[in-house]
N, C-alpha and C positions, 0 to 999 in steps of 0.2 A: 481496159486493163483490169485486170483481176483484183478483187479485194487482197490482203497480203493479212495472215491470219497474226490471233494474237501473241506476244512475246511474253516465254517465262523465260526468268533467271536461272540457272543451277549452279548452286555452291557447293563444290565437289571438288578436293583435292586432285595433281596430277593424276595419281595411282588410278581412283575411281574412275576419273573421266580417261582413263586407257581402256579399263576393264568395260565399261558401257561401248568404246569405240569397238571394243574386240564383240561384243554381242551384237551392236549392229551390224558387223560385218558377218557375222554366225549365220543372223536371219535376213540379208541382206538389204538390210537399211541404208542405203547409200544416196549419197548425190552425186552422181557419176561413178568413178572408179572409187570414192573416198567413202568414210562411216560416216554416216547422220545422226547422231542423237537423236535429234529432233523430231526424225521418221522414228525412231525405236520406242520415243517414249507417245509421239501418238498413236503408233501400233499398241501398244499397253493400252492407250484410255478405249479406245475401238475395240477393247477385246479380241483383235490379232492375234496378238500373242498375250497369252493367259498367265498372271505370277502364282506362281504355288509354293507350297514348301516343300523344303526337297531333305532327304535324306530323315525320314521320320516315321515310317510304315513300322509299323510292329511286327514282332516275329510271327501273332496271330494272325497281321490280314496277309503275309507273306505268305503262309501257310496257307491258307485258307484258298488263294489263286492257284497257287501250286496244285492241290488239290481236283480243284476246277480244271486244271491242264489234265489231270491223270484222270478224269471221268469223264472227258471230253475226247481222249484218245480211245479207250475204253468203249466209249460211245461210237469211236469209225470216224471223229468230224475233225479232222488232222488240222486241217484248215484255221480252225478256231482255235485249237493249240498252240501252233502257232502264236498267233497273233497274242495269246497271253505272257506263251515266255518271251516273247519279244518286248511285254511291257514289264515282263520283270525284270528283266535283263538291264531295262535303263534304270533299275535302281544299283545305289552303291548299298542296300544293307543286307545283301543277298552273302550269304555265306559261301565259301570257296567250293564245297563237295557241291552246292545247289549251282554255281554259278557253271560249273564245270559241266554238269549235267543238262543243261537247261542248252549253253552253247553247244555239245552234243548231240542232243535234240535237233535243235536249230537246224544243224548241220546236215540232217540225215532224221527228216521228222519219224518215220517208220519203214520199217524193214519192206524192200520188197514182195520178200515171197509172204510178209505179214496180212499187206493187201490182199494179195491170191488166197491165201487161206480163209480172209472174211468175206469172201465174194462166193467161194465154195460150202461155207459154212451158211449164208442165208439163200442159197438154193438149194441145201441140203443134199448136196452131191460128194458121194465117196469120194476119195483122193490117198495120192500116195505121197507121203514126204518123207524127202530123203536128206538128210544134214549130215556134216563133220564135227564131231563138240572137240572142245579145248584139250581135249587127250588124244585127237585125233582118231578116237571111233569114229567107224560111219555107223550111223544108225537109218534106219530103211521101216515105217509102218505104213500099213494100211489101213487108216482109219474113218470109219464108219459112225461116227458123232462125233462132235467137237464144241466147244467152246472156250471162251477167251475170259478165264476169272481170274478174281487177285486175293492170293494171301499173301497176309502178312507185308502189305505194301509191296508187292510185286506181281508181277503178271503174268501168266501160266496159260499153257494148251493143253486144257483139259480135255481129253479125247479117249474115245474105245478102240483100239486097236487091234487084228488079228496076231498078229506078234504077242509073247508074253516074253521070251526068253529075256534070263536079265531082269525080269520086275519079280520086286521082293516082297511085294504085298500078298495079303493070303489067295489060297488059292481061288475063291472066289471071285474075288477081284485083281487077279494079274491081267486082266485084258485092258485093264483101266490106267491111262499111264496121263501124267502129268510134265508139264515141260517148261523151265522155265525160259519164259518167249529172250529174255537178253541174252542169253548165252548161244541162242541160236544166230549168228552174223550172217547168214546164208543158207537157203533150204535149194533144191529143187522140188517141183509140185508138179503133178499130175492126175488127172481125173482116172478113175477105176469104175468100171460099172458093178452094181450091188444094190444092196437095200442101204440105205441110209435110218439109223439106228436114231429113237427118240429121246435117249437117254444113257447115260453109263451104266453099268451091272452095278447095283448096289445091294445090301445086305441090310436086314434090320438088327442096330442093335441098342440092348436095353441098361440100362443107367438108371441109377436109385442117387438121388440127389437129398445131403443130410442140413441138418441146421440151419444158416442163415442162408445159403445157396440155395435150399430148397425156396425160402419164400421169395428171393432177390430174384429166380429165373424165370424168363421169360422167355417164349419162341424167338429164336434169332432168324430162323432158316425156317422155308416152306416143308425140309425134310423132316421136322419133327412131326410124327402121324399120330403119336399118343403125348400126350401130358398131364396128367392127373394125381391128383394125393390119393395114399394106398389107403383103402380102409383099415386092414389088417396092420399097418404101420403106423402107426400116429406122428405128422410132422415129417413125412416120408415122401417125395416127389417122384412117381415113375415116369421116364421118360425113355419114348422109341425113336429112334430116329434113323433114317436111311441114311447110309454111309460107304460111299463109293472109293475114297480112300483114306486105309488106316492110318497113314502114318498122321496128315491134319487133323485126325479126328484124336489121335492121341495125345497130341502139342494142346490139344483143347483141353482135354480131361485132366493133362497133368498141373494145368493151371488153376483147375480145382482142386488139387491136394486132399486130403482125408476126405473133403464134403462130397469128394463122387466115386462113385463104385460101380466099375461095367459088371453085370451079371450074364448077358449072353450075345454072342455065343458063345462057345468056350474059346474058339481060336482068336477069339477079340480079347478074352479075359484074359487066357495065357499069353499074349503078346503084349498086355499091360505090364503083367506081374513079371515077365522079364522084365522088362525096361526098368518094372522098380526096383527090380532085386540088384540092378546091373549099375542103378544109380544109389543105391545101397552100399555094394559094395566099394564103389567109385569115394564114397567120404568113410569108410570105416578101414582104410589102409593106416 
């Protein structure tokens, strides 16, 4: 006959000793059809089942996984994605707009024709995508480079396209069209034969960064080609930088306020100097 192991007491009001009955039953701790204590709390000492604290994550390590989901999607590894929001998911201190997104996700990790496009993009093979957007245009390119970036915490098809009609960027760069991938619910795709293009049509252009900007900035991007203090300018930062689309590059500049000044080319400079005449006039009504 078997040894019969040893006995603890528990002094636990009804209430408790329900709520313990209801976990045993959770993680099925039973003696037949019935809850075991007994099993749930040697599952506990055996490290079975692990006690932790619950409901106590900060909004930074929140954030911080979050994060790790969007750079892991980004990265093509869906799979691991997953498996993150799924561990955020069992928390309760996820906020409503993250919780909503995350069960979205869940639901519908990435877009089909999303796959097809990053399958064509690391063979470097033309293709034609064809979508409906929320206005119910169709829109129809052939694009010849591609890639999958993010501003401003979203994520975009950034791509060269023979089509321009419709893109408002200068004329240099209207082949360069940008897309953002959520508003896309459905493409069709198809391969085109052509040259597959190394890069988008970019432009160089030059910016004199003043005061404390000048000494705080640093190369953020591979596209910066020049950075250097002018001799002729004392305390004067020249900076060139290849810029494939205006309008990002001007959301950048205007967050520097006085301390940057595009110098060329002009159709860079005169599409600042609208925008600030236009935001000028916008607070002097």
């Amino acid at each position: 006959m078997g040894r019969r192991g040893q006995s603890v007491t528990l002094s636990v009001s009804e209430l408790d000793k329900s709520k313990l009955e209801a976990l045993a039953l959770e993680f099925g701790m039973t003696w037949g059809d019935r809850p075991n204590i007994s099993r749930l709390v040697e599952a506990i000492a055996r490290r079975q089942l692990v006690i932790a604290p619950n409901h106590d994550w900060t909004k930074e390590r929140i954030n911080a996984l979050n994060q790790a989901r969007t750079a892991l999607i980004d990265a093509g590894r869906i799979e691991a994605a997953v498996m993150i929001a799924h561990l955020l998911l069992e928390r309760s201190e996820l906020t409503i707009p993250l919780r909503t997104e995350l069960e979205q996700f869940v639901e519908r990790p990435a877009f089909p024709w999303r796959l097809e496009v990053e399958r064509y993009i690391r063979r470097q093979q033309p293709f034609q995508l064809s979508y409906q957007d929320a206005a119910e245009r169709i829109w129809q390119f052939t694009i010849r480079h591609a890639e999958i970036v993010t501003y401003e915490d979203r994520q975009y098809l950034d791509c060269w396209c023979e089509e321009t009609e419709g893109n408002q960027d200068l004329p240099d760069l209207t082949h360069n069209w940008c897309l953002r991938i959520d508003r896309i619910t459905d493409a069709v795709i198809a391969p085109v034969n052509g040259e597959w293009y190394a890069e988008l049509t970019a432009i160089l252009v030059e910016m004199h960064l003043f005061r404390g900007l000048a000494f705080a900035y640093r190369s953020k991007t591979a596209k910066d080609e020049v950075n250097e203090w002018l001799a002729e300018l004392p305390q004067v930062r020249r900076v060139v930088r290849r810029v494939a689309h205006s309008f990002w590059f001007m959301r950048e500049v205007l967050r520097y306020g006085q301390d940057c000044e595009i110098i060329s080319p002009n159709a860079m400079r005169d599409r600042m100097k609208q925008e600030v005449q236009a935001l000028y006039e916008r607070y002097d009504r």
